[in-house]
Backbone bond lengths (Angstrom), bond angles and torsions (degrees), N, CA, C in turn:
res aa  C-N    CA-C-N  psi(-1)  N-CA   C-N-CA  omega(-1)  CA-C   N-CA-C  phi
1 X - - - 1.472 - - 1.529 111.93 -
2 X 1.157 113.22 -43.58 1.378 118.20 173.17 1.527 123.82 -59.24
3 X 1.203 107.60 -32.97 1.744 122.75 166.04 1.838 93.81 -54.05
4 X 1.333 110.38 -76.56 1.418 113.47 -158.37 1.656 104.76 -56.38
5 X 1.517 149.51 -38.80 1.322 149.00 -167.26 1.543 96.73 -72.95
6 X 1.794 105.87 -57.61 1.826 87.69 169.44 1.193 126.33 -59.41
7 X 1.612 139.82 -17.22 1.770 138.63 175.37 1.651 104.61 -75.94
8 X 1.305 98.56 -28.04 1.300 98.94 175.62 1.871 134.87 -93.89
9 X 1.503 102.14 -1.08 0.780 113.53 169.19 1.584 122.39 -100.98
10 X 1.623 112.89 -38.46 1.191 118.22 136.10 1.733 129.12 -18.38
11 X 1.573 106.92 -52.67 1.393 106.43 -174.86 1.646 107.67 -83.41
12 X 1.212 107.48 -26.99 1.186 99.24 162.26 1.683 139.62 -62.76
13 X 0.864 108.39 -29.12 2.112 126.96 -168.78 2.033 74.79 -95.94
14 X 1.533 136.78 -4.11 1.630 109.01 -162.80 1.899 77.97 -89.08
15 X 1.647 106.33 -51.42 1.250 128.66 -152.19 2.107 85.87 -44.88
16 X 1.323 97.75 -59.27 1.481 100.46 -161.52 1.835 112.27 -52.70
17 X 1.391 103.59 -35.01 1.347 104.29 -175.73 1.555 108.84 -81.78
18 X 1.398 124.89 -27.49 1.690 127.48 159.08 1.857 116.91 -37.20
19 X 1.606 86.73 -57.64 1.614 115.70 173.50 1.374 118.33 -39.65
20 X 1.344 109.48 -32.06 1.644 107.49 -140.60 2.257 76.08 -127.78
21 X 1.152 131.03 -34.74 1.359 129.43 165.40 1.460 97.46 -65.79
22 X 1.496 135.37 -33.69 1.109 107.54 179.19 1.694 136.48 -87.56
23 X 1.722 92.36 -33.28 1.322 88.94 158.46 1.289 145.50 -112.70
24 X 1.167 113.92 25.62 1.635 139.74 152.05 1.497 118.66 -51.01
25 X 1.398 88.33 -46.40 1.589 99.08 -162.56 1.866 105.17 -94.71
26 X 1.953 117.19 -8.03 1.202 117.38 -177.83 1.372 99.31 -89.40
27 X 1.579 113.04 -42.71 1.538 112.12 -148.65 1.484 107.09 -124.74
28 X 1.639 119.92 6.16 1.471 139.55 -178.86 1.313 108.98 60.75
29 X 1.167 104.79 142.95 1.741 137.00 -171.92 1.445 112.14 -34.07
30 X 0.955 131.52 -25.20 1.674 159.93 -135.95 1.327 93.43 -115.23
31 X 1.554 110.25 -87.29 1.686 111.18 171.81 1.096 155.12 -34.79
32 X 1.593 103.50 -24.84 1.315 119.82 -175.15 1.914 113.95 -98.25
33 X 1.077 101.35 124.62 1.276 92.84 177.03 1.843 119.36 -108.93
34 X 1.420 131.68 162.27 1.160 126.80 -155.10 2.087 94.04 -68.45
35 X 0.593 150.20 9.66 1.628 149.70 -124.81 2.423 62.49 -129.16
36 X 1.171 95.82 -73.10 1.471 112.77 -153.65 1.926 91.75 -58.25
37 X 0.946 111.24 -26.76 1.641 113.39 -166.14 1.800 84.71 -82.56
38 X 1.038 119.61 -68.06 1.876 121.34 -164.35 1.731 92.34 -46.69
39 X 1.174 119.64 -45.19 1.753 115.65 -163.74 1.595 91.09 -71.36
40 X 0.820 138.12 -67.24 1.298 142.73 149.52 1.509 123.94 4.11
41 X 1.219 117.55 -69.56 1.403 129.73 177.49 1.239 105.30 -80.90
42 X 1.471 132.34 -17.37 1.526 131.54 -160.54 1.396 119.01 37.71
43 X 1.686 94.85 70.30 1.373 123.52 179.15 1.693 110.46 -139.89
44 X 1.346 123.06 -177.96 1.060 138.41 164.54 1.312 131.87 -70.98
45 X 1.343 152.40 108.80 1.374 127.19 -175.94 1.656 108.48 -51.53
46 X 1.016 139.01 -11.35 1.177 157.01 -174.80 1.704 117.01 -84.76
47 X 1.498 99.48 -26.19 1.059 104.23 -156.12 2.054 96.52 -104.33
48 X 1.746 103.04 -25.23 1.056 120.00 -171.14 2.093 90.76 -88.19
49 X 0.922 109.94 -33.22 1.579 92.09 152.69 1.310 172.64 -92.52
50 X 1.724 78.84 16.77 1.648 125.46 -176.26 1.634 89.83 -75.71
51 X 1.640 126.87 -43.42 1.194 136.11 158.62 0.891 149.35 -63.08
52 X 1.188 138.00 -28.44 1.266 170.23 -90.66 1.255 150.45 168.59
53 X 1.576 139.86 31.71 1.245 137.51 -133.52 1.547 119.10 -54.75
54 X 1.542 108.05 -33.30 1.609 128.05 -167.14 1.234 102.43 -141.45
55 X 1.711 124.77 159.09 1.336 128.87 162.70 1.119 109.35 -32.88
56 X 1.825 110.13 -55.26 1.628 128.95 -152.37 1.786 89.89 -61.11
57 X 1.348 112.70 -49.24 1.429 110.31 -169.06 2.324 102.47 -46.65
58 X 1.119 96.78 -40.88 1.448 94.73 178.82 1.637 113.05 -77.07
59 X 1.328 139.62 -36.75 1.203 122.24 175.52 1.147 116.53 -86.64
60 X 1.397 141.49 -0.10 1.633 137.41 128.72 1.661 114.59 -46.65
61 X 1.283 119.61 -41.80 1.068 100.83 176.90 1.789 125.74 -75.58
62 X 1.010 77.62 -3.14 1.906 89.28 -179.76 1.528 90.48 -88.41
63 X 0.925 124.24 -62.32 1.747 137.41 -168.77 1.849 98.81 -47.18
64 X 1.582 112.18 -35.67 1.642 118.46 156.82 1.048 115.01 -47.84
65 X 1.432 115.45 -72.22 1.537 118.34 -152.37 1.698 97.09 -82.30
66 X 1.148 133.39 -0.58 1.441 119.91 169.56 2.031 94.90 -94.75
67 X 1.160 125.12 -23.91 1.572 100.45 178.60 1.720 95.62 -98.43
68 X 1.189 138.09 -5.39 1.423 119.45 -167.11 1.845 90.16 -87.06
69 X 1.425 123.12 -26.72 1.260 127.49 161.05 1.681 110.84 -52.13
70 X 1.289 99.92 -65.20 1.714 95.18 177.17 0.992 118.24 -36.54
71 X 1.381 131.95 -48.52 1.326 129.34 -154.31 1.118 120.00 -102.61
72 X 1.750 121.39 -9.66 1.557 113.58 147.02 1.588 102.33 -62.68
73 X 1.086 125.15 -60.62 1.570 110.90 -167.14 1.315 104.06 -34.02
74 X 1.159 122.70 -84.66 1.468 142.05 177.65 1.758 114.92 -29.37
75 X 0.916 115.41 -41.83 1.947 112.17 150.14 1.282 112.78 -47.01
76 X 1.306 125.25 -63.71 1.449 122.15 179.02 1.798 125.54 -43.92
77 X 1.766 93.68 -39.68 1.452 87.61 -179.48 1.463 110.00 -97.40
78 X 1.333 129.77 -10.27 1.233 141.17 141.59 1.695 121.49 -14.85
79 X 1.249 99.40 -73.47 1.756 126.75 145.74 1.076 140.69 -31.57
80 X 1.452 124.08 -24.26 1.789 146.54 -175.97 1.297 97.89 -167.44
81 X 1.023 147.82 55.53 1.414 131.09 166.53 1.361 121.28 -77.43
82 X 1.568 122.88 140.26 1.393 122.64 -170.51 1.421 106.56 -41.96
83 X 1.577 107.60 -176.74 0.895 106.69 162.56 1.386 113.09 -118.97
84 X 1.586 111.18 172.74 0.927 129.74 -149.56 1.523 123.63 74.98
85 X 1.456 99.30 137.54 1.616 110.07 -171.60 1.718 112.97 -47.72
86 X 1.562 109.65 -81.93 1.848 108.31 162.96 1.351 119.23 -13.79
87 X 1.698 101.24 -62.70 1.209 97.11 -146.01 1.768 94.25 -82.79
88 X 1.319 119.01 5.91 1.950 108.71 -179.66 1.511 96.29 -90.08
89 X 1.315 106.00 -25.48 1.515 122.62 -156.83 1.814 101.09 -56.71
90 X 1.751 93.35 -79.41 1.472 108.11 166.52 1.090 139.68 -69.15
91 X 1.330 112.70 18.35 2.071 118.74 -171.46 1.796 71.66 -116.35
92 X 1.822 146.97 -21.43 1.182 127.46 161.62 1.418 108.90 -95.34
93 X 0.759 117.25 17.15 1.538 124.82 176.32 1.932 113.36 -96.98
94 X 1.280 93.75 -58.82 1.374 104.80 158.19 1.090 130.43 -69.80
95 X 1.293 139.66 -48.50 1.223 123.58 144.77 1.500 125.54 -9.18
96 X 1.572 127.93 -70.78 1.155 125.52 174.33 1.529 116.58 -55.66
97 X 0.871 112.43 -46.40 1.209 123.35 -173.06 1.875 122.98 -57.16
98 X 1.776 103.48 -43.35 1.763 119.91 179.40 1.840 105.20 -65.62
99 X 1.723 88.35 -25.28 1.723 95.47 -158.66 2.360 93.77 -96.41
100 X 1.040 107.39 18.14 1.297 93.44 -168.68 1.297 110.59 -95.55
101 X 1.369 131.76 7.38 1.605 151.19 -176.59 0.912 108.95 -118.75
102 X 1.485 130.10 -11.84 1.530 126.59 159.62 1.611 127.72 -11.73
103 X 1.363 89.31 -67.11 1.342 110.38 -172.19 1.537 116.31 -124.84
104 X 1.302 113.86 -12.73 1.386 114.16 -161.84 1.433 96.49 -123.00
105 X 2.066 124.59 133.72 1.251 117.71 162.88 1.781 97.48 -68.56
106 X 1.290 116.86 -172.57 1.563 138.94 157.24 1.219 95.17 -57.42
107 X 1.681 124.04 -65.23 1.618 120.45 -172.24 1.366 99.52 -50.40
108 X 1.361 157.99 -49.67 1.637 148.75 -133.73 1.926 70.76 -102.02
109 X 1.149 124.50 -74.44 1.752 104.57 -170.05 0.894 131.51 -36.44
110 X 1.338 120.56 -45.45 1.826 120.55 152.79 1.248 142.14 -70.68
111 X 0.985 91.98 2.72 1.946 114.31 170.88 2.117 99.72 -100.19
112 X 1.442 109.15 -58.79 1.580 90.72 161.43 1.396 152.89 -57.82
113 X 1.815 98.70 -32.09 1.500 121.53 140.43 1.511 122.62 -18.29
114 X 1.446 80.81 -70.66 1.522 95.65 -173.77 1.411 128.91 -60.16
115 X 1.401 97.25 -31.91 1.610 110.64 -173.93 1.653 110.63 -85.08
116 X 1.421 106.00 -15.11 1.218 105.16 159.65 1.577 128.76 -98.99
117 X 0.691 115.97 -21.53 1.666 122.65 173.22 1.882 96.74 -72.17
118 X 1.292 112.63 -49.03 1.394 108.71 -172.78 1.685 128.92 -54.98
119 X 1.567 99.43 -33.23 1.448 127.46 175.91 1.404 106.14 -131.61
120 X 1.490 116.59 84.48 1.273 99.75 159.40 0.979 141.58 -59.18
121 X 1.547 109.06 -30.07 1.415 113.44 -164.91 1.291 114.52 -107.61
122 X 1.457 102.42 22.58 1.628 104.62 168.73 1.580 120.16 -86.11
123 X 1.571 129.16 173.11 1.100 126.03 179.73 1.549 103.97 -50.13
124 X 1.252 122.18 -56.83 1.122 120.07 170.92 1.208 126.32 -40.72
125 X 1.339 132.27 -67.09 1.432 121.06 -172.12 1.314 109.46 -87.33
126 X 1.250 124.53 11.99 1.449 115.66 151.05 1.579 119.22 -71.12
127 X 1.301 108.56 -48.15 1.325 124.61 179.03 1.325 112.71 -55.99
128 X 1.489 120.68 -39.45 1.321 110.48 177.13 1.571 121.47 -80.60
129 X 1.315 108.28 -23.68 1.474 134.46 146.17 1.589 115.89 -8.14
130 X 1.801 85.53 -76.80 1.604 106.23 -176.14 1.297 114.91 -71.69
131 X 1.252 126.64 -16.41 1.241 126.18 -170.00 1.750 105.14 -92.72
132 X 1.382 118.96 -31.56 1.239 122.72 145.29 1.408 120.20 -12.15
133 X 1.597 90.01 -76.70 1.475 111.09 -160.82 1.420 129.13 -61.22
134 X 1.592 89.79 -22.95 1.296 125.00 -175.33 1.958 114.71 -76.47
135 X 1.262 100.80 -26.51 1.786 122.19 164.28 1.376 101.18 -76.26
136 X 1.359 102.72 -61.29 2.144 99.74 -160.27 1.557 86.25 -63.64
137 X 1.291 143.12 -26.09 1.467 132.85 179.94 1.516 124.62 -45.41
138 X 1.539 90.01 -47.75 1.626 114.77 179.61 1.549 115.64 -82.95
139 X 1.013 108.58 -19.37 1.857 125.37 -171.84 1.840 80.09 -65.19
140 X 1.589 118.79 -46.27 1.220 111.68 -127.10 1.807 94.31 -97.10
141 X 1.416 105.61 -25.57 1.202 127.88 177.41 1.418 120.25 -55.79
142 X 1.843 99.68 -45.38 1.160 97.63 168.88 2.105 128.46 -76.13
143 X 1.080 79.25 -25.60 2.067 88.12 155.70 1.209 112.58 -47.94
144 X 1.826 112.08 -71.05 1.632 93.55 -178.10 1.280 126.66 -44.01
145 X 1.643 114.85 -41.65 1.119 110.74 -157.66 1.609 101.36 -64.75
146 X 0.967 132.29 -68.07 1.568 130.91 161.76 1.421 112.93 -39.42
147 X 0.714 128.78 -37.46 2.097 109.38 170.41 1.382 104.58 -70.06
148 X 1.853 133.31 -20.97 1.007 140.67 159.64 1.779 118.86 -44.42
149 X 1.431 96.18 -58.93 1.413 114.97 -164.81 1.976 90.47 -81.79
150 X 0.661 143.02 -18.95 1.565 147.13 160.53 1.815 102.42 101.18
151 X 1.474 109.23 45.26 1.202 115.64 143.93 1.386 146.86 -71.77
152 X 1.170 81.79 -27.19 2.070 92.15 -166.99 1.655 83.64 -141.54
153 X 1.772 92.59 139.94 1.513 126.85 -160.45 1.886 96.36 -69.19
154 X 1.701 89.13 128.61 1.795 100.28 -166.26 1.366 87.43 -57.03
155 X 1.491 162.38 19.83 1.540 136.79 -179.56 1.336 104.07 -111.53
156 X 1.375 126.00 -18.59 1.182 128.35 -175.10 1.623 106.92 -86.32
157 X 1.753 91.82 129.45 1.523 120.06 174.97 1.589 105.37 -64.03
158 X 1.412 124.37 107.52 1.301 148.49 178.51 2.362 101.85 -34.94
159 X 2.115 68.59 -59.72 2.061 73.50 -165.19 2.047 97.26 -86.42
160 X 0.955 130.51 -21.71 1.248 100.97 168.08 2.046 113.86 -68.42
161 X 1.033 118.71 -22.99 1.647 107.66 -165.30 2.061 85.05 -99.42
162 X 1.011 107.03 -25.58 1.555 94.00 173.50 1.888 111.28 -77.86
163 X 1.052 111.52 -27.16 1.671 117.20 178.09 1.605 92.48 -72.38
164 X 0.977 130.88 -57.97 1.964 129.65 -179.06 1.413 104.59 -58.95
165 X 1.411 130.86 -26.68 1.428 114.19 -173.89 1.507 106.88 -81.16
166 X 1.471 108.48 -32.10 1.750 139.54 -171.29 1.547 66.37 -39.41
167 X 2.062 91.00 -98.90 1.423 107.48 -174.33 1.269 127.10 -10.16
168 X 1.113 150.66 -53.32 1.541 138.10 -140.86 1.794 85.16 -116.63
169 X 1.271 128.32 -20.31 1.873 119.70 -174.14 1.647 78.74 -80.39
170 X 1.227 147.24 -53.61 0.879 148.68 -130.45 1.809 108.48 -93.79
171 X 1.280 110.54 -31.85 1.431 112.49 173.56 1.751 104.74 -86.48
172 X 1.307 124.85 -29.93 1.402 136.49 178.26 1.555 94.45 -61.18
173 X 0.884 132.84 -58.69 1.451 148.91 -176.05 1.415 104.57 -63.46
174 X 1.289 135.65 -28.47 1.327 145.47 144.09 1.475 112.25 -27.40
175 X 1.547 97.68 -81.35 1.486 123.85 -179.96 1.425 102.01 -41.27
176 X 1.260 127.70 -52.62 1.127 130.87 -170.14 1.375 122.12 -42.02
177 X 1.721 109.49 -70.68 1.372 114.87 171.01 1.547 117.43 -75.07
178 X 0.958 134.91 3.10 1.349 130.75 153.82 1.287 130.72 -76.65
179 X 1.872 107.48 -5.50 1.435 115.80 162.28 1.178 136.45 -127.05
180 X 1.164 90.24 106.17 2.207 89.07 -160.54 1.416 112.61 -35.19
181 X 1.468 112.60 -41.54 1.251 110.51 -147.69 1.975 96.59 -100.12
182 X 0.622 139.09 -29.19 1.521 130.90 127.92 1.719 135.20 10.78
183 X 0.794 117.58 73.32 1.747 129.18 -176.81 1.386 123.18 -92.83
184 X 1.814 121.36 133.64 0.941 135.52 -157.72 1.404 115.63 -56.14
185 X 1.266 114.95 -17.51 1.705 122.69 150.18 1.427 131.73 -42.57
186 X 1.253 84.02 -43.98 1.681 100.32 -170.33 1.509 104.22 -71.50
187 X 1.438 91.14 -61.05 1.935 104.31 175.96 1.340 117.48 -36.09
188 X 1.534 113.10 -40.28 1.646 114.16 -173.65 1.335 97.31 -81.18
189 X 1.265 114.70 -29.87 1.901 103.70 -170.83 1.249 116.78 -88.29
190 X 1.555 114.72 -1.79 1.659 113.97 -174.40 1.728 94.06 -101.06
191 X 1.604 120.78 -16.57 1.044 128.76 -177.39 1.379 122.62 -66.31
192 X 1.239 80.84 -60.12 2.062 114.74 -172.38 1.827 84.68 -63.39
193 X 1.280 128.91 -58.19 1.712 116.81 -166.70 2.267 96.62 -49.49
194 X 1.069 105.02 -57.55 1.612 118.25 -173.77 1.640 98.32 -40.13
195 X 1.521 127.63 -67.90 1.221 141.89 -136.18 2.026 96.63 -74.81
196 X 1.503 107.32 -55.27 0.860 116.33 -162.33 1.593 127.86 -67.24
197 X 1.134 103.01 -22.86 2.004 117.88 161.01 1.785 108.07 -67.44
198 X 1.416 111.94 -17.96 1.610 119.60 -163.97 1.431 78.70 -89.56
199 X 1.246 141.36 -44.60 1.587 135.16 -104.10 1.811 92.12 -112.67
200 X 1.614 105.50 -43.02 1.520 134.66 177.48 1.701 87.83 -66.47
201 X 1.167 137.16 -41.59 1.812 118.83 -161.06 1.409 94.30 -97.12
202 X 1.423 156.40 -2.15 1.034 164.88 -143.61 1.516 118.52 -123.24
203 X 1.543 103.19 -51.26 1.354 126.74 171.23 1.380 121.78 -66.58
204 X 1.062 98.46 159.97 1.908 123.30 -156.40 1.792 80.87 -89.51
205 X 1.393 115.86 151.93 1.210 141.94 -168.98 1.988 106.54 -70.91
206 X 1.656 95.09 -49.26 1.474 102.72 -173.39 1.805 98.72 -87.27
207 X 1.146 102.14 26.28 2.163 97.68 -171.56 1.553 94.59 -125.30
């Protein structure tokens, strides 16, 4: 019995987060109220706050499941990454970046943004915090692995040049959703110009 209440509770918190990716992203973050998310999920408002303390508590969790996605991808290429410095750099760069509309309009990113910068020290913007940290982790991971493979010059500190790449994908990615009219083209090409002067001073002589 206990198997079946957790599958079913599981399906419940999936329904709500479907609910809340779907109409976030039709009618914006703002508009929707939990009343519209429970009819939605074909749940209880009651039942969606058995989960849930606040909206915000639900569009962090979307803002989860679009980086806990990232970051299996990003293990994999972590693992085999091309070669060459740039090109390991931005094939994990892009990655985050193709997968960041998944679930989230620009409006729901700047509404989680917001809710984290506003309260840091709430459950919320801790969480989004960690999930940060949890990218510049992998940014940095993928360095070793290439200073491993004798790409990038043995003196260079892995997590300081992986914390600066974090940084600058991460404010670009800023820019991004703060401009509607702004396309994921653009983002990779204003990126890829930034990354690749870093990528040449970083790199091993014979790479």
């Amino acid at each position: 019995m206990a198997g079946l209440r957790d599958r079913q509770k599981a399906d419940r918190e999936k329904r709500i987060l479907s609910a809340a990716v779907t109409l976030f992203k039709a009618r914006g973050y703002h508009a929707v109220r939990l009343e519209d998310l429970a009819d939605r999920a074909d749940v209880s408002v009651g039942t969606v706050y058995n989960y849930y303390r606040t909206k915000g508590d639900i569009l962090i969790a979307t803002v989860a499941l679009e980086v806990e996605e990232v970051l299996g991808m990003g293990r994999r290429l972590v693992a085999d990454p091309p070669h060459g410095v740039a090109e390991a750099l931005l094939a994990l760069i892009y990655s985050y970046y193709d997968h960041s509309l998944e679930y989230l309009s620009k409006e729901m990113w700047r509404s989680a943004m917001a809710l984290s910068i506003d309260a840091p020290e709430t459950p919320n913007g801790l969480r989004y915090s960690a999930l940060d940290r949890k990218l510049a982790a992998q940014v940095t991971d993928l360095i070793v692995r290439l200073q491993a493979r004798g790409e990038v010059r043995p003196e260079i500190d892995p997590a300081a040049i992986g914390q600066l790449v974090f940084n600058n994908l991460n404010m670009m990615f800023l820019e991004f959703v703060k401009d509607d009219a702004m396309t994921l083209a653009q983002l990779r090409a204003a990126v890829a110009d930034q990354t690749r002067p870093l990528a040449r001073l970083i790199a091993t002589e014979q790479s």
